[in-house]
C-alpha positions as CSV (number, residue, x, y, z in Angstrom):
1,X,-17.4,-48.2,-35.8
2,X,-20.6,-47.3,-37.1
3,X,-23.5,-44.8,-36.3
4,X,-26.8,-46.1,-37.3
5,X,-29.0,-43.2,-38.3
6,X,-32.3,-44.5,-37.3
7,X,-31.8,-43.7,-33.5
8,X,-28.3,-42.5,-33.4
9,X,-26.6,-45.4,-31.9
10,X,-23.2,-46.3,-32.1
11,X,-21.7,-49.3,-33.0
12,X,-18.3,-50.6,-31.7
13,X,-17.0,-54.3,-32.3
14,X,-17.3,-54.6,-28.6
15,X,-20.8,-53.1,-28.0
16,X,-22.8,-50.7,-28.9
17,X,-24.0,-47.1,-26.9
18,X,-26.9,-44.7,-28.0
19,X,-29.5,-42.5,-25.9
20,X,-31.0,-45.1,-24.2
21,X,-27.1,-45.4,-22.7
22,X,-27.5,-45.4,-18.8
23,X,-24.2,-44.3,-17.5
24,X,-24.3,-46.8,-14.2
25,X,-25.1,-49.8,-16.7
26,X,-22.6,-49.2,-19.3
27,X,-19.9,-48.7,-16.6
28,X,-20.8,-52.3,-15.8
29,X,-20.9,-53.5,-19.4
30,X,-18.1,-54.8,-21.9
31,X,-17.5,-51.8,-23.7
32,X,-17.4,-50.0,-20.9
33,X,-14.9,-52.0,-18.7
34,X,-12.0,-49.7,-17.9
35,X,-13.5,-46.6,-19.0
36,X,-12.1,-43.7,-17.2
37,X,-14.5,-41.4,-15.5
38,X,-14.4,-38.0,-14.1
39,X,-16.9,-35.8,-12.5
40,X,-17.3,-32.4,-14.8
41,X,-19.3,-30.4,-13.0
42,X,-20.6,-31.8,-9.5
43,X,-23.7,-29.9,-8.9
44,X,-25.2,-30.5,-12.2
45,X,-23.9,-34.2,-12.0
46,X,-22.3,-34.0,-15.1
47,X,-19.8,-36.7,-15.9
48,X,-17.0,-37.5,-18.7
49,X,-16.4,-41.4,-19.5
50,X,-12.9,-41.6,-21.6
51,X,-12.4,-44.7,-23.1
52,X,-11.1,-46.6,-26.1
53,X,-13.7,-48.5,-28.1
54,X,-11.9,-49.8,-30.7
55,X,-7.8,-49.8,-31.9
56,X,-8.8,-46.5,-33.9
57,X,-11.1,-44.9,-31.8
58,X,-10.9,-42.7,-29.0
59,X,-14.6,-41.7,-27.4
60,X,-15.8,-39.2,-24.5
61,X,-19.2,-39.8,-23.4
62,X,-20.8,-37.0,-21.5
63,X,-23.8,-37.9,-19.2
64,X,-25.7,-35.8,-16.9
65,X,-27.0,-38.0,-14.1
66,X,-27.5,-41.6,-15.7
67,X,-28.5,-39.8,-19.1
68,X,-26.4,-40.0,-22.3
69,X,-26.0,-36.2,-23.7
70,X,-22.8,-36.6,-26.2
71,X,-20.3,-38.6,-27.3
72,X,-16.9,-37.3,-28.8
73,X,-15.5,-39.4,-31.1
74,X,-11.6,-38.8,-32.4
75,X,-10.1,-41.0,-35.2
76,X,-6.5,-41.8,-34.5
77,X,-3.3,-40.9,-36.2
78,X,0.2,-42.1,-36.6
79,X,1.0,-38.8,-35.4
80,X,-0.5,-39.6,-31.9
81,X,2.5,-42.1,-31.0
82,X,5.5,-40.1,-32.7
83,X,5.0,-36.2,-32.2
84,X,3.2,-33.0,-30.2
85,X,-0.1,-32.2,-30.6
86,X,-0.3,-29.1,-33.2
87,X,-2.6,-27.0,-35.1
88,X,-1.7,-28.7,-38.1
89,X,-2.0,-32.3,-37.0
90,X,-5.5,-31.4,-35.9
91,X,-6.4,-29.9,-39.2
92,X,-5.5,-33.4,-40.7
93,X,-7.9,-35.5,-38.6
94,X,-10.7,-32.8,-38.8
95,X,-10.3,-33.8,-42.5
96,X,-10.1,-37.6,-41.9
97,X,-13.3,-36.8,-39.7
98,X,-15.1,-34.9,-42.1
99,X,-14.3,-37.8,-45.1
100,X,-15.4,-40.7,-42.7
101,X,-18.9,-38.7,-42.2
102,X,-18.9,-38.4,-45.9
103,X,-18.2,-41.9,-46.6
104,X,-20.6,-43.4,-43.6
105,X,-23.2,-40.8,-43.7
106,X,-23.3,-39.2,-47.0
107,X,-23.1,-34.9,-47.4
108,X,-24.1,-32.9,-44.3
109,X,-25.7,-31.4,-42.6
110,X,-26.1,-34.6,-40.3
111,X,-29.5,-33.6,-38.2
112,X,-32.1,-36.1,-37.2
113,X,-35.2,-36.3,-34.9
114,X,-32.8,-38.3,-32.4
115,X,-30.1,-35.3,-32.4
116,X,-27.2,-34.6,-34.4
117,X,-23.7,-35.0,-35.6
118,X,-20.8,-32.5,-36.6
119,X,-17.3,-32.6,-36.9
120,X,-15.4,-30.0,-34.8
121,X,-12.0,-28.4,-34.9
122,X,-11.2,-26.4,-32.1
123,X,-8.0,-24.3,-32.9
124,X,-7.6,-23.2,-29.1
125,X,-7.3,-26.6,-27.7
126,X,-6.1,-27.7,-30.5
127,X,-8.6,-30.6,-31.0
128,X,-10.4,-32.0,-33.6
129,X,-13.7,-34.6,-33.0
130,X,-16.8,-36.0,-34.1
131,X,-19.6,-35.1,-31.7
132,X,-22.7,-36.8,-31.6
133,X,-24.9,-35.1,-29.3
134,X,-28.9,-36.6,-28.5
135,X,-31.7,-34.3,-28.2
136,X,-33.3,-33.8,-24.9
């Protein structure tokens, strides 16, 4: 996986998704053959896309109508096979997320004129992810 900062594209080994990402035509491409998708909120049209780009990767990609808003991006663990989800194991990939930004992107904050990046923990859930979210 890699995010190319020039547009905020990202690339998987097989395809690539960005803003320009229509939600009808990348149901019908490569990457996005056996996507899961669910309607989010009907009356807005918004829609969630779960799939699994790569061995590693785990991505939700939230559209509203055929537009790409965000994509949520979580880093697998060995912990993912062998035990529960917990606080703790979530702090650990919010840190492998936050190094893999560092290493791919350099120090934050990760802002562009396309959108932004972060990486999120969310203690409640618990979940940790990267979210790459396109301006409007």
């Amino acid at each position: 996986m890699k995010i190319d900062l020039s547009d905020g594209s990202i690339v998987f080994a097989g395809g690539t998704i960005g803003s320009s990402t229509q939600r009808t035509e990348f149901l019908r491409s490569a990457i996005g053959n056996g996507a899961r998708e669910q309607i989010a909120n009907e009356r807005e049209d918004w829609r969630q896309v779960a799939l699994d780009p790569e061995p590693e990767v785990a991505a939700t990609l939230i559209f509203q109508g055929e537009r790409l808003h965000q994509v949520y991006l979580a880093l697998r663990m060995a912990s993912d096979d062998t035990g529960p989800w917990t606080i703790a194991t979530e702090r650990e990939r919010n840190a492998k997320h936050d190094a893999w930004l560092r290493t791919a992107l350099g120090a934050p904050p990760y802002e562009y004129s396309w959108g932004s990046i972060c990486s999120e923990l969310d203690p409640k859930d618990p979940a940790s992810e990267i979210i790459v979210s396109y301006a409007i």
